[in-house]
PDB file of the backbone (N, CA, C, O) and the ligand in Angstrom, with CONECT records:
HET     ZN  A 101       1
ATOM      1  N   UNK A   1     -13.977  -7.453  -0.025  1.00  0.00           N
ATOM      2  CA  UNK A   1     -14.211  -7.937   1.346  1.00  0.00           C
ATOM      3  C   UNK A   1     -13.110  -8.930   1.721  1.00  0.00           C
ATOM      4  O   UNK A   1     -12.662  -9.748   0.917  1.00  0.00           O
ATOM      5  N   UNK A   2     -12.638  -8.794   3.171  1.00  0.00           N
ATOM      6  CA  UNK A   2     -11.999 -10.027   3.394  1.00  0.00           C
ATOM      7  C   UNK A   2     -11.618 -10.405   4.891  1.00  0.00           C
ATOM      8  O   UNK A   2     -11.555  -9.479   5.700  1.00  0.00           O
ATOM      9  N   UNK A   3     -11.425 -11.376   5.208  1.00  0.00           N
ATOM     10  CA  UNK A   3     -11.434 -11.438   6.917  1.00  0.00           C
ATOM     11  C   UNK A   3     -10.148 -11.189   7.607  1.00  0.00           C
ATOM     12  O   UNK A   3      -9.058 -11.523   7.144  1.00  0.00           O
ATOM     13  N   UNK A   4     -10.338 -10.556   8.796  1.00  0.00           N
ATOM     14  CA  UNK A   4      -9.764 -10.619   9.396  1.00  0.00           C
ATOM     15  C   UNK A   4      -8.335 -11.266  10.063  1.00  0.00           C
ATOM     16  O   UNK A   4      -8.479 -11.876  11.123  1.00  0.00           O
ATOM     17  N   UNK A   5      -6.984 -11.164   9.504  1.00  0.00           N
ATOM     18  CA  UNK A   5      -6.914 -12.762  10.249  1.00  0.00           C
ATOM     19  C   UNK A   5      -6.255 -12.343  11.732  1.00  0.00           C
ATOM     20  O   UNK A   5      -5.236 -12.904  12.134  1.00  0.00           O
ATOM     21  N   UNK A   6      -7.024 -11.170  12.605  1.00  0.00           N
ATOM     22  CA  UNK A   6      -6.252 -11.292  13.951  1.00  0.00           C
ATOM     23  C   UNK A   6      -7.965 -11.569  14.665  1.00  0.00           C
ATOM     24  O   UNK A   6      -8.004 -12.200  15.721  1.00  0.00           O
ATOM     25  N   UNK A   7      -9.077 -11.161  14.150  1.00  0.00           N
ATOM     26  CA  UNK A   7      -9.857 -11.690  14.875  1.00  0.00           C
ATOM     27  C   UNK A   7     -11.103 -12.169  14.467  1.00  0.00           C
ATOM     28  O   UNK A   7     -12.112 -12.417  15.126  1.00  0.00           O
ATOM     29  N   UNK A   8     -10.804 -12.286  12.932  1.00  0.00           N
ATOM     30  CA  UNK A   8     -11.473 -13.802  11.776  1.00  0.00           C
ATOM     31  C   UNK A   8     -12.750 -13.005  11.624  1.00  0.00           C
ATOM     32  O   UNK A   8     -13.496 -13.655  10.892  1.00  0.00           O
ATOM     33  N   UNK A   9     -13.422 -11.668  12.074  1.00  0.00           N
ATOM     34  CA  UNK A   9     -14.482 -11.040  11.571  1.00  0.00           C
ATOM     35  C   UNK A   9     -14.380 -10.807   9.528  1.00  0.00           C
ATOM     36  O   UNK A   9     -13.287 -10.595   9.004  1.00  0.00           O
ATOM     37  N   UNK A  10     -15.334 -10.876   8.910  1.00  0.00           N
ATOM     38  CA  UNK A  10     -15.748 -10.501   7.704  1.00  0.00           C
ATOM     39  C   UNK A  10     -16.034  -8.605   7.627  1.00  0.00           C
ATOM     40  O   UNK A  10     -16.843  -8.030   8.356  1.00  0.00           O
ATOM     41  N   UNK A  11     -15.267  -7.992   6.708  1.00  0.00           N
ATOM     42  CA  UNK A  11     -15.195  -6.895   6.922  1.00  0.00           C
ATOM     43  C   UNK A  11     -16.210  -6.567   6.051  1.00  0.00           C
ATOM     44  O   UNK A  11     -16.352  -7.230   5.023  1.00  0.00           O
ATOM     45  N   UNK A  12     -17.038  -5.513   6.346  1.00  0.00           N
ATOM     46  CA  UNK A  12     -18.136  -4.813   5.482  1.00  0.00           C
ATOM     47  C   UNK A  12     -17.384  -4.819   4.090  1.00  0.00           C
ATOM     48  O   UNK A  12     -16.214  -5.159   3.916  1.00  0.00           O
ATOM     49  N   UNK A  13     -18.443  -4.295   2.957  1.00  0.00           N
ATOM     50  CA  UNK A  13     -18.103  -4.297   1.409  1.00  0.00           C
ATOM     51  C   UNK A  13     -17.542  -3.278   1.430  1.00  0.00           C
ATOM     52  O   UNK A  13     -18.411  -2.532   1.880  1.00  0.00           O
ATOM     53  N   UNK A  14     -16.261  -2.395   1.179  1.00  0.00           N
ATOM     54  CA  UNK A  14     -15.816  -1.326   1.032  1.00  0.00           C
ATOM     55  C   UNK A  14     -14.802  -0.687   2.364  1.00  0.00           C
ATOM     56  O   UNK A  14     -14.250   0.405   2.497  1.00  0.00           O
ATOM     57  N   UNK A  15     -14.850  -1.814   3.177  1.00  0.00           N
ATOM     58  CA  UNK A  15     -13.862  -1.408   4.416  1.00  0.00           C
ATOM     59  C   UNK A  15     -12.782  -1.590   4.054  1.00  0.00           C
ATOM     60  O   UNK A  15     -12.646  -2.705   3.550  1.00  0.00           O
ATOM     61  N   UNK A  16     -11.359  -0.616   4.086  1.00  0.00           N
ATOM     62  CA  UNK A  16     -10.189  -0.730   4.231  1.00  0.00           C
ATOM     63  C   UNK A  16      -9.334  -1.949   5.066  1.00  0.00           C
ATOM     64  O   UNK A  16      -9.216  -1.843   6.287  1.00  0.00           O
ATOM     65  N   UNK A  17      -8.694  -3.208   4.281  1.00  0.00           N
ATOM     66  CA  UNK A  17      -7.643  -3.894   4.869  1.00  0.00           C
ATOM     67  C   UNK A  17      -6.694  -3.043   5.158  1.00  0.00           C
ATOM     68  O   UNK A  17      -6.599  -1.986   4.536  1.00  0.00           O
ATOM     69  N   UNK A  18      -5.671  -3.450   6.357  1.00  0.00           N
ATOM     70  CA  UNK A  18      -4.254  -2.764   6.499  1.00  0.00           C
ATOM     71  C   UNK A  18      -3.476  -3.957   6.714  1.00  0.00           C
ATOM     72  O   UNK A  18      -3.994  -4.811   7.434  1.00  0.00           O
ATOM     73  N   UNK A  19      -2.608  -4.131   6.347  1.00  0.00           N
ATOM     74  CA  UNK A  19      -1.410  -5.190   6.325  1.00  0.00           C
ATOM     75  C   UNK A  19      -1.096  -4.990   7.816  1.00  0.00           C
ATOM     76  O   UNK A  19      -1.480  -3.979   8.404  1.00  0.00           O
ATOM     77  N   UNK A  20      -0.562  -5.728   8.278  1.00  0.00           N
ATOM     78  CA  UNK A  20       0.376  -5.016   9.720  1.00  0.00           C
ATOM     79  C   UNK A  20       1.308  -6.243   9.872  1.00  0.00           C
ATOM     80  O   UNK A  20       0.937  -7.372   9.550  1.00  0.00           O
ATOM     81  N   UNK A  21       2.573  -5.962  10.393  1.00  0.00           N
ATOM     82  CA  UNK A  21       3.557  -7.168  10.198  1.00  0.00           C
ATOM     83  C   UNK A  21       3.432  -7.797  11.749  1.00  0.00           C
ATOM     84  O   UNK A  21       3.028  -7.087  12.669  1.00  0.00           O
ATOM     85  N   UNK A  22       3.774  -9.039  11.927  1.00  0.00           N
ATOM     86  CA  UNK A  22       3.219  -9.891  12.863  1.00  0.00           C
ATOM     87  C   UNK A  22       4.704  -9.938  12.981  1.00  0.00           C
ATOM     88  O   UNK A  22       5.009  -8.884  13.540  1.00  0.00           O
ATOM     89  N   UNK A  23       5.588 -10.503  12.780  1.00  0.00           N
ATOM     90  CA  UNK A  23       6.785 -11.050  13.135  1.00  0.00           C
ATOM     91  C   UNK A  23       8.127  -9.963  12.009  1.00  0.00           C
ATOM     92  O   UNK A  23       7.945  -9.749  10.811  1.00  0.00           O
ATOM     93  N   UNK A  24       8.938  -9.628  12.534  1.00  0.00           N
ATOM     94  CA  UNK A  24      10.472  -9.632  12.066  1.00  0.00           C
ATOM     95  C   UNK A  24      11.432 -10.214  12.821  1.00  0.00           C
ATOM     96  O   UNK A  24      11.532 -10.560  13.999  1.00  0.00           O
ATOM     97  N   UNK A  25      12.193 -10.239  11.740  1.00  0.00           N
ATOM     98  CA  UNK A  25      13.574 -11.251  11.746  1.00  0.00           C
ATOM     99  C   UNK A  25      15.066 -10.559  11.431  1.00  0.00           C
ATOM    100  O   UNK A  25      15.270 -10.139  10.291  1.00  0.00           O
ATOM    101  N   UNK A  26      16.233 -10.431  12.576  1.00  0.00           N
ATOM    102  CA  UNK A  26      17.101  -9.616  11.569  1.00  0.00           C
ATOM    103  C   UNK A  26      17.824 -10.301  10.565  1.00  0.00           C
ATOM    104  O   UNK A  26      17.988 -11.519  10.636  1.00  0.00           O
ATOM    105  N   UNK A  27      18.189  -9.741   9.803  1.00  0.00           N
ATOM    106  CA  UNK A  27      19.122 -10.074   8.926  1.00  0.00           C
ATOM    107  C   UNK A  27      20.683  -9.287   7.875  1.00  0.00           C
ATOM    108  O   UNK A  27      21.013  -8.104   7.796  1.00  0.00           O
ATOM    109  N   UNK A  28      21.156 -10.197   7.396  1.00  0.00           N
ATOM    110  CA  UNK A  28      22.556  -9.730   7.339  1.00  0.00           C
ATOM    111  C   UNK A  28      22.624  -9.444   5.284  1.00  0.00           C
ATOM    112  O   UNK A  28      22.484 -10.372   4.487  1.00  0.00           O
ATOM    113  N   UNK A  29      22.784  -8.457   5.012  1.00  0.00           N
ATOM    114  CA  UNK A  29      22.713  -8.126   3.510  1.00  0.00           C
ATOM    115  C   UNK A  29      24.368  -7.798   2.900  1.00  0.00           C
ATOM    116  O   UNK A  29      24.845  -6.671   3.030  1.00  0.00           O
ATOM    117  N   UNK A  30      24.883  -8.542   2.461  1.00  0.00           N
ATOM    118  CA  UNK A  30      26.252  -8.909   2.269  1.00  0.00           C
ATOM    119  C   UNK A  30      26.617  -7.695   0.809  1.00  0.00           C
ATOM    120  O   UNK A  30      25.887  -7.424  -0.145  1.00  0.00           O
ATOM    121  N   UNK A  31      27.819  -7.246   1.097  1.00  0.00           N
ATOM    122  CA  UNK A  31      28.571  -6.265   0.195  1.00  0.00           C
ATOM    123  C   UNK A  31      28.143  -6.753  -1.574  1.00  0.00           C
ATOM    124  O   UNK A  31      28.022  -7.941  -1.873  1.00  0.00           O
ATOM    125  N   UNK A  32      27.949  -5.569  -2.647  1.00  0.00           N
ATOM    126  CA  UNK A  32      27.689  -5.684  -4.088  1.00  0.00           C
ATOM    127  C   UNK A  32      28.698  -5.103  -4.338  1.00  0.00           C
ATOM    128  O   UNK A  32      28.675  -3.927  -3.974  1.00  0.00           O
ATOM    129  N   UNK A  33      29.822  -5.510  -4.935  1.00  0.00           N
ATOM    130  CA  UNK A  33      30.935  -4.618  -5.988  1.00  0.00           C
ATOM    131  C   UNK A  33      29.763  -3.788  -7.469  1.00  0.00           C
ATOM    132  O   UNK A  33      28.871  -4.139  -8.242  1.00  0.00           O
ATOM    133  N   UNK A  34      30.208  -3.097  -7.269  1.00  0.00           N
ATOM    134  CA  UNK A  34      29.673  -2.418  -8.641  1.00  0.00           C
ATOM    135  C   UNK A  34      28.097  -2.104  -8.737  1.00  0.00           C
ATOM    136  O   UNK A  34      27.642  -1.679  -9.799  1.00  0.00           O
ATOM    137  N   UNK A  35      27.341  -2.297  -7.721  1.00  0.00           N
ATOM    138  CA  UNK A  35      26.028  -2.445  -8.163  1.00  0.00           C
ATOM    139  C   UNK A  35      25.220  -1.389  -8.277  1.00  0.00           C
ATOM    140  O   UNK A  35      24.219  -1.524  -8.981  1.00  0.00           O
ATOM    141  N   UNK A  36      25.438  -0.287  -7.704  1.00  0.00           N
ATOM    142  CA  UNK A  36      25.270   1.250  -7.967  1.00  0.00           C
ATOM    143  C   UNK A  36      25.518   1.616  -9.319  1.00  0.00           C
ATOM    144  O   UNK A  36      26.598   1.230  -9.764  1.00  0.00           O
ATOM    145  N   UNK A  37      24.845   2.209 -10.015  1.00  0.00           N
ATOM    146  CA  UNK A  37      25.203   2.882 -11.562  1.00  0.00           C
ATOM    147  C   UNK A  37      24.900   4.233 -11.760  1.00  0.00           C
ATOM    148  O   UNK A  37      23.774   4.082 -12.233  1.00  0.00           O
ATOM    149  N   UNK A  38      25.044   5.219 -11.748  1.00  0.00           N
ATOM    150  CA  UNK A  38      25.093   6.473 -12.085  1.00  0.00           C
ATOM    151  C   UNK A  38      25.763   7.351 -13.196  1.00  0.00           C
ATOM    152  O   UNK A  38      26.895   7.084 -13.599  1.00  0.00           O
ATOM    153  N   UNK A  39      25.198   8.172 -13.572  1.00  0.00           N
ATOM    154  CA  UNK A  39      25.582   8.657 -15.040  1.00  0.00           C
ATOM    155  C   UNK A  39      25.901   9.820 -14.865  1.00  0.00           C
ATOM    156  O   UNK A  39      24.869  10.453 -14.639  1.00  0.00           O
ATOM    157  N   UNK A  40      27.041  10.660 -14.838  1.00  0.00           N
ATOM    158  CA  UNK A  40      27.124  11.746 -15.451  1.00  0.00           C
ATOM    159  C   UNK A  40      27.582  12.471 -16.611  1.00  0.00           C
ATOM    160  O   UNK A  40      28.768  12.462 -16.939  1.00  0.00           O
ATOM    161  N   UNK A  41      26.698  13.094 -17.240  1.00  0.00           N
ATOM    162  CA  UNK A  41      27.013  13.402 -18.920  1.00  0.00           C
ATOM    163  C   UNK A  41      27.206  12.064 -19.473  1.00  0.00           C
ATOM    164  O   UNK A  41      26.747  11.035 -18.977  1.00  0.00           O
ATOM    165  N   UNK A  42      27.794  12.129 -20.352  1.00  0.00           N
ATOM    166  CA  UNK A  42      28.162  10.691 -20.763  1.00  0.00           C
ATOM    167  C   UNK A  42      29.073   9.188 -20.004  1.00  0.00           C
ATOM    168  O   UNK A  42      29.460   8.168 -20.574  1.00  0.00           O
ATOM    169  N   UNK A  43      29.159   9.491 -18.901  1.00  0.00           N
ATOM    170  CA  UNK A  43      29.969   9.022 -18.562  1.00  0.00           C
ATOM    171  C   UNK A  43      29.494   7.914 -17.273  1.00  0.00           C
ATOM    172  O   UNK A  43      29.452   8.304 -16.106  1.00  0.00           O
ATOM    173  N   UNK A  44      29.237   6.858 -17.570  1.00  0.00           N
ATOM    174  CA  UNK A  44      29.076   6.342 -16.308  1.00  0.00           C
ATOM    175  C   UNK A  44      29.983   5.727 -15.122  1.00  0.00           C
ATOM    176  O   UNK A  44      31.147   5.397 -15.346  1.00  0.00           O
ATOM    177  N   UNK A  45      29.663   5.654 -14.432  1.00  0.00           N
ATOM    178  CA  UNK A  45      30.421   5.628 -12.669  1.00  0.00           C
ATOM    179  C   UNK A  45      29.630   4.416 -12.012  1.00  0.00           C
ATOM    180  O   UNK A  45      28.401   4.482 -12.051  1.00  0.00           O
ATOM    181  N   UNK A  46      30.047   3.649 -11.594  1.00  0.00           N
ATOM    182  CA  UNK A  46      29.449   2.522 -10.413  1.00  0.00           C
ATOM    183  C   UNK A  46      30.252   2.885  -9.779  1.00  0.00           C
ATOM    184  O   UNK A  46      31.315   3.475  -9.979  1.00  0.00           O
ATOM    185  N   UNK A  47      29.415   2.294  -8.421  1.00  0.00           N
ATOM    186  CA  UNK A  47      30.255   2.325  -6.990  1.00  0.00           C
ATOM    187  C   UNK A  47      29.711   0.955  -6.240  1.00  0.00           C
ATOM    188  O   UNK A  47      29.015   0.151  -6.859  1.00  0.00           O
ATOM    189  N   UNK A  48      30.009   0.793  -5.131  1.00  0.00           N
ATOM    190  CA  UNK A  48      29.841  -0.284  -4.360  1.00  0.00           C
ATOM    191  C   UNK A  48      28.592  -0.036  -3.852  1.00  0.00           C
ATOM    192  O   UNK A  48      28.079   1.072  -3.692  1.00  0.00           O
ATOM    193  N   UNK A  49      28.118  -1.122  -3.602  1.00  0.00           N
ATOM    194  CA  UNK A  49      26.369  -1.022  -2.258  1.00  0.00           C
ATOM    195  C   UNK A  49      27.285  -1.614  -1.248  1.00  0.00           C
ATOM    196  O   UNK A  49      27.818  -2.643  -1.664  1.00  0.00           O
ATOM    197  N   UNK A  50      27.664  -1.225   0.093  1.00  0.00           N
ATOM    198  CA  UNK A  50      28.330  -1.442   1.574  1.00  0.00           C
ATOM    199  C   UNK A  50      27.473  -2.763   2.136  1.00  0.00           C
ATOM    200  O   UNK A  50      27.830  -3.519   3.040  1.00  0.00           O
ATOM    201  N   UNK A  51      26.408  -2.822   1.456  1.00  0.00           N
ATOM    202  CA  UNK A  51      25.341  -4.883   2.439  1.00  0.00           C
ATOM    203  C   UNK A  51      25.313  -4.066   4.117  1.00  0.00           C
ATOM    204  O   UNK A  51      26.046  -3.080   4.196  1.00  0.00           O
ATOM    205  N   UNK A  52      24.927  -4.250   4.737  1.00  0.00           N
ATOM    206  CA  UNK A  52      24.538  -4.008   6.499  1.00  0.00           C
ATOM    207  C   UNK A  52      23.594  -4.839   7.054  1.00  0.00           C
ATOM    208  O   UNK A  52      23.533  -5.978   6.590  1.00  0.00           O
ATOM    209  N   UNK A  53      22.909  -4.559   7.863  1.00  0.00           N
ATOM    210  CA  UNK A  53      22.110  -5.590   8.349  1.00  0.00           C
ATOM    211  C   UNK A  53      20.719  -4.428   9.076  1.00  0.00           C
ATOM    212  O   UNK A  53      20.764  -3.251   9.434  1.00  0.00           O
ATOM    213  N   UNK A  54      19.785  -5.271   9.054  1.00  0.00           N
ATOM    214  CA  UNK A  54      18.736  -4.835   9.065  1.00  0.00           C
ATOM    215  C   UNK A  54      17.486  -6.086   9.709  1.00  0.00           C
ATOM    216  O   UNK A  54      17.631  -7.269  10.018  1.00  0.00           O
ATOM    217  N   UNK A  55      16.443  -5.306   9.721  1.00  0.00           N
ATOM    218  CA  UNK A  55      15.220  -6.390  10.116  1.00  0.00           C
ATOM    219  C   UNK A  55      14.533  -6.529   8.651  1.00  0.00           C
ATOM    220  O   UNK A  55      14.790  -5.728   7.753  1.00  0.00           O
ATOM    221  N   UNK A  56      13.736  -7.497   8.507  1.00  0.00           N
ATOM    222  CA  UNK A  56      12.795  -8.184   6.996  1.00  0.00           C
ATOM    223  C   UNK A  56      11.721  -8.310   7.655  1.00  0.00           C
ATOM    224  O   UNK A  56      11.934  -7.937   8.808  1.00  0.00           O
ATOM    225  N   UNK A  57      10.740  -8.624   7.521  1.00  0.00           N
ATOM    226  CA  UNK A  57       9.312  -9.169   7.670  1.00  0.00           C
ATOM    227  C   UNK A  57       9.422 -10.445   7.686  1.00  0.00           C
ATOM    228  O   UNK A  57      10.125 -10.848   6.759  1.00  0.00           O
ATOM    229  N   UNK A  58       8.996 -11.296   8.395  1.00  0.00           N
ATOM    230  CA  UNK A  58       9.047 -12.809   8.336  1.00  0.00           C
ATOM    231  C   UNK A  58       7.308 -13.211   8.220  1.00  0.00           C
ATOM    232  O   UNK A  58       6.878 -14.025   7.403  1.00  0.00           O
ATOM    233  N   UNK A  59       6.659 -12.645   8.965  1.00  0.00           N
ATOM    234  CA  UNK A  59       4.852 -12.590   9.061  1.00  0.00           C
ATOM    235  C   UNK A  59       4.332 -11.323   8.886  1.00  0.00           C
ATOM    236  O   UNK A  59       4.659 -10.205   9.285  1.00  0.00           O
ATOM    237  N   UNK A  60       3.182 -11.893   7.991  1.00  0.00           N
ATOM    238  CA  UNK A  60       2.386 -10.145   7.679  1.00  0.00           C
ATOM    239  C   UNK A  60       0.687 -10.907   8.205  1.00  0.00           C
ATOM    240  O   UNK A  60       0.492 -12.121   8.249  1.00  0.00           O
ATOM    241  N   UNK A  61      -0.220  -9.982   8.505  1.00  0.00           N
ATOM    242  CA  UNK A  61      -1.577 -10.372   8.365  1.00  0.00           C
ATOM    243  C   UNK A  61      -2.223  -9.137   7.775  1.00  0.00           C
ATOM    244  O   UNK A  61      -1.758  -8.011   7.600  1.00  0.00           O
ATOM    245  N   UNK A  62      -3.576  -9.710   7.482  1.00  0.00           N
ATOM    246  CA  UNK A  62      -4.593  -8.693   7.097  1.00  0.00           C
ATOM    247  C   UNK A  62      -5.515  -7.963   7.830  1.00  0.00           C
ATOM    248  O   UNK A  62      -6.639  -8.457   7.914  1.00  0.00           O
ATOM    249  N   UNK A  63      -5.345  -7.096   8.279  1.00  0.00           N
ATOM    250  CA  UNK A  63      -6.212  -6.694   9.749  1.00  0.00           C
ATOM    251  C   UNK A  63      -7.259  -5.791   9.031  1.00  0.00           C
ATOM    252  O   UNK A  63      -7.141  -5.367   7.882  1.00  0.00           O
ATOM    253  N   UNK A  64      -8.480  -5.521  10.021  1.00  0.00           N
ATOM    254  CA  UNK A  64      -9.440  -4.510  10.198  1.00  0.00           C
ATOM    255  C   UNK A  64      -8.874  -3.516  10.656  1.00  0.00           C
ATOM    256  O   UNK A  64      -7.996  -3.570  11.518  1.00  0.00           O
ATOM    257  N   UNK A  65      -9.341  -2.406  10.095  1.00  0.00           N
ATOM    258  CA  UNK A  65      -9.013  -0.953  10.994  1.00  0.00           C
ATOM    259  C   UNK A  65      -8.475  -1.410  12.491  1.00  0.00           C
ATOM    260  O   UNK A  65      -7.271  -1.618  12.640  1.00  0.00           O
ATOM    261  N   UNK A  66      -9.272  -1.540  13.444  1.00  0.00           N
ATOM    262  CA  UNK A  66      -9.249  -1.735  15.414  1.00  0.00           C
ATOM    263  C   UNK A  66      -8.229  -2.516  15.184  1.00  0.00           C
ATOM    264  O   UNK A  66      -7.140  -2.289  15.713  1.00  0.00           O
ATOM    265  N   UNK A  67      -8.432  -3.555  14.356  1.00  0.00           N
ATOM    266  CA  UNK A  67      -6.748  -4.754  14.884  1.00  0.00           C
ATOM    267  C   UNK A  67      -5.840  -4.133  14.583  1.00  0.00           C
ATOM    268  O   UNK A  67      -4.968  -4.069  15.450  1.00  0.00           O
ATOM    269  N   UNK A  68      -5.575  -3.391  13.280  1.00  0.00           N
ATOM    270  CA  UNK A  68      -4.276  -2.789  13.062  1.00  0.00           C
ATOM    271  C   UNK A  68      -3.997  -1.769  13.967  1.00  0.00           C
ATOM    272  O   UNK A  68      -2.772  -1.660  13.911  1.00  0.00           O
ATOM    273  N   UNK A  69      -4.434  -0.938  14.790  1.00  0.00           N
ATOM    274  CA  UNK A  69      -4.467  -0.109  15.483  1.00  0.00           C
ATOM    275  C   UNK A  69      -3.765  -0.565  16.713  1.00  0.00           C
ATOM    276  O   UNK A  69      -2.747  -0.305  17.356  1.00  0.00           O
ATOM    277  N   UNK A  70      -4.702  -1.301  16.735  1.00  0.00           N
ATOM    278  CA  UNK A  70      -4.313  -2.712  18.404  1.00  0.00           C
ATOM    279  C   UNK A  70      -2.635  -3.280  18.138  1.00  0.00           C
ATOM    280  O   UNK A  70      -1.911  -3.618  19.074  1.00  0.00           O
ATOM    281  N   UNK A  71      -2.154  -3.305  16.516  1.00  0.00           N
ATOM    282  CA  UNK A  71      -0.998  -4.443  16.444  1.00  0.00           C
ATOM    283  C   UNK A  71      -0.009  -2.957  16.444  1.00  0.00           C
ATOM    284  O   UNK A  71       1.168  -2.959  16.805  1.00  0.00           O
ATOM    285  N   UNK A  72      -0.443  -2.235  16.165  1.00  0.00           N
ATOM    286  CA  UNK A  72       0.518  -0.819  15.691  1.00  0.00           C
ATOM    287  C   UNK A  72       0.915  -0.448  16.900  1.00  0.00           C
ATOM    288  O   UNK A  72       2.046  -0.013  17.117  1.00  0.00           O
ATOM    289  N   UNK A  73      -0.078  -0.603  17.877  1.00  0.00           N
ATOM    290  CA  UNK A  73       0.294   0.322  19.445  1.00  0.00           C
ATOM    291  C   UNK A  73       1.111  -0.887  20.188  1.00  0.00           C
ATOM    292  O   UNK A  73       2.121  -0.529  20.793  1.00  0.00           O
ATOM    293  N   UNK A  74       0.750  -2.425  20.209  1.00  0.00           N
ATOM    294  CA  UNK A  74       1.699  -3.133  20.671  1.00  0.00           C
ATOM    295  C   UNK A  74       3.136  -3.752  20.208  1.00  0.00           C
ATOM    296  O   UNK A  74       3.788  -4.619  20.789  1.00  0.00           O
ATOM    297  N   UNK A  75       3.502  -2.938  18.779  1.00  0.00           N
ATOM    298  CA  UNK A  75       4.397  -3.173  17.667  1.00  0.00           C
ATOM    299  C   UNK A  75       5.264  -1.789  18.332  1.00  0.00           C
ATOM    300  O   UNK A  75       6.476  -1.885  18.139  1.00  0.00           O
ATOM    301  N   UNK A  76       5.002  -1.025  18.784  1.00  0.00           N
ATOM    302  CA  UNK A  76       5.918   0.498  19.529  1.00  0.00           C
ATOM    303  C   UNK A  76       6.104   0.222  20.537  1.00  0.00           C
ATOM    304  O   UNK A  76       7.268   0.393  20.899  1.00  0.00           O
ATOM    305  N   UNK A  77       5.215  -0.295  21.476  1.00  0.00           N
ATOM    306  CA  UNK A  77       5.600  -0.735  22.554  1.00  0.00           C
ATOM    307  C   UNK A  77       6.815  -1.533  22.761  1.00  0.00           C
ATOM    308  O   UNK A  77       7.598  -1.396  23.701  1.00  0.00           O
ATOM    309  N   UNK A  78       6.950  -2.812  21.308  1.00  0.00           N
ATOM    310  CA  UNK A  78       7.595  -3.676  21.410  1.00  0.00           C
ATOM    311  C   UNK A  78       9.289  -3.198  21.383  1.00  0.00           C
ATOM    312  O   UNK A  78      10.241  -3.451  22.120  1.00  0.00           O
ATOM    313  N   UNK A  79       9.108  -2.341  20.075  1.00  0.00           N
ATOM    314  CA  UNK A  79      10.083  -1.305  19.558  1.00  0.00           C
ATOM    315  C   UNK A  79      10.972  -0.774  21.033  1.00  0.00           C
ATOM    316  O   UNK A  79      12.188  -0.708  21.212  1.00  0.00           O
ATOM    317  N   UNK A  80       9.959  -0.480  21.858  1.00  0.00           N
ATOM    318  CA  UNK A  80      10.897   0.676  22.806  1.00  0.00           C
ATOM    319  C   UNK A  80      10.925  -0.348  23.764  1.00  0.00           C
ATOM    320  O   UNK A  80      10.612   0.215  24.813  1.00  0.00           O
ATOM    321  N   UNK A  81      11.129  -1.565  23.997  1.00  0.00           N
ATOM    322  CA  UNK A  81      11.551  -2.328  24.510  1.00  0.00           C
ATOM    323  C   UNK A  81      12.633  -2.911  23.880  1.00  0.00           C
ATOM    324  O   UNK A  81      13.589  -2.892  24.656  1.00  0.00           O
ATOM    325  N   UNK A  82      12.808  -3.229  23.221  1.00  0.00           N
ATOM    326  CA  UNK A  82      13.976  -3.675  22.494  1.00  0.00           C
ATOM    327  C   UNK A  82      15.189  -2.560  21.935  1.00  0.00           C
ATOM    328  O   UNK A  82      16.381  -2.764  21.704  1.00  0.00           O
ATOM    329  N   UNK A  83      14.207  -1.062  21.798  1.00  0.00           N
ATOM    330  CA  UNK A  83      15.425   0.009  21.461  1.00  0.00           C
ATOM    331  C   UNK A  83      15.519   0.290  20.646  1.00  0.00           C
ATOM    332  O   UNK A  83      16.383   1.158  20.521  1.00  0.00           O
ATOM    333  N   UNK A  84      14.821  -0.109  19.444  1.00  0.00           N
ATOM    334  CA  UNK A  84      14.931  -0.013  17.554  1.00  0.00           C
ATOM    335  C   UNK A  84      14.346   1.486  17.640  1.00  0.00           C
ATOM    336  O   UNK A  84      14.173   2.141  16.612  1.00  0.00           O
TER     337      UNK A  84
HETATM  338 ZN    ZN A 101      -9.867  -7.456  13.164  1.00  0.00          ZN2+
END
């Protein structure tokens, strides 16, 4: 069991939590020399990881079924406003 935290209800014994992310943040993931490893036959090969940038999670909550539903449909909305 556990509550809610978008609208603090106590969920029945056996109801499904869903995570749903409340907030992202972008961020910038900087170049790895070598950090790739791959093997062929005996022989191994690294290559570079390129770093790019991306969004992270900054806030998560624990929702009920209806809230996550509710945060999912205003989380697309948000999306196609911004263009992601
Ligand atoms: Zn809820």
């Amino acid at each position: 069991m556990y509550r809610c935290q978008l609208c603090n209800r106590v969920s029945r014994p056996g109801e499904r939590a869903t995570k749903v992310v409340m907030e992202r943040r972008p961020t910038e993931y900087p170049s790895r020399g070598k950090a790739q490893r791959a093997r062929s036959g005996r022989r191994a090969k690294s290559h570079d990881d390129p770093g790019g940038a991306g969004y992270e999670i900054a806030r998560e909550a624990i929702a009920c079924a209806a809230c996550a539903e509710e945060q999912l449909a205003k989380e697309a909305a948000q999306a196609d406003a911004l263009g992601i």
